[in-house]
N, C-alpha and C positions, 0 to 999 in steps of 0.2 A: 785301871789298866785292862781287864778284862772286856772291858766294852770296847776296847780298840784292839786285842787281841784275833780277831777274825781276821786282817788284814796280813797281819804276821804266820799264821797257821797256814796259809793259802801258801805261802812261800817254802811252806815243807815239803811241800809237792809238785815245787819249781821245776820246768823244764823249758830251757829256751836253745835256741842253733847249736848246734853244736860249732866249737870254735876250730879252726882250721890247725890252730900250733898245740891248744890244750887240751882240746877233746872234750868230753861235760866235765873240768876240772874245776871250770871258773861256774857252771848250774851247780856244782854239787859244794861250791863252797858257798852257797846262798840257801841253799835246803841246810847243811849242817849249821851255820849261823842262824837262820830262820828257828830250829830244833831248839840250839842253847839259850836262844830268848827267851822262848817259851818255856822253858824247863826252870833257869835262873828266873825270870818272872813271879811263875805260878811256886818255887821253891821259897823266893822270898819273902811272898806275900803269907805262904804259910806259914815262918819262921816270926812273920811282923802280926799275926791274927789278922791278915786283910787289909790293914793300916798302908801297907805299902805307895807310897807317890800320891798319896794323900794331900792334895791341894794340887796336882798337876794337871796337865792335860791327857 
C-alpha cells in the first residue's frame, strides 16, 4: 500500500474551484479524507507489522 500511497498524500494538499453554495467545504472534505487514509493506513500497517493488504493491489 505504500507504493500506491503517493497518489493519496497529493490529495492532502488538494485545492480545486472554489464552489459557489459551499465555499472549499466540499476541497476540504477531500484533504481531511485524503489525511485519515493515510493516517488509518500507515496506523494499521503498524498495528499488522507491515502484513497489512497483503496480496492486494
Amino acid at each position: 500500500m505504500q507504493r500506491h500511497s503517493a497518489a493519496v498524500r497529493q490529495l492532502v494538499h488538494y485545492k480545486g474551484q472554489l464552489d459557489p453554495l459551499n465555499g472549499d467545504a466540499l476541497n476540504k472534505a477531500v484533504r481531511d479524507t485524503a489525511y485519515e487514509t493515510i493516517s488509518d493506513v500507515f496506523s494499521e500497517e503498524n498495528k499488522a507489522g507491515g502484513e497489512l493488504g497483503h496480496g492486494f493491489c
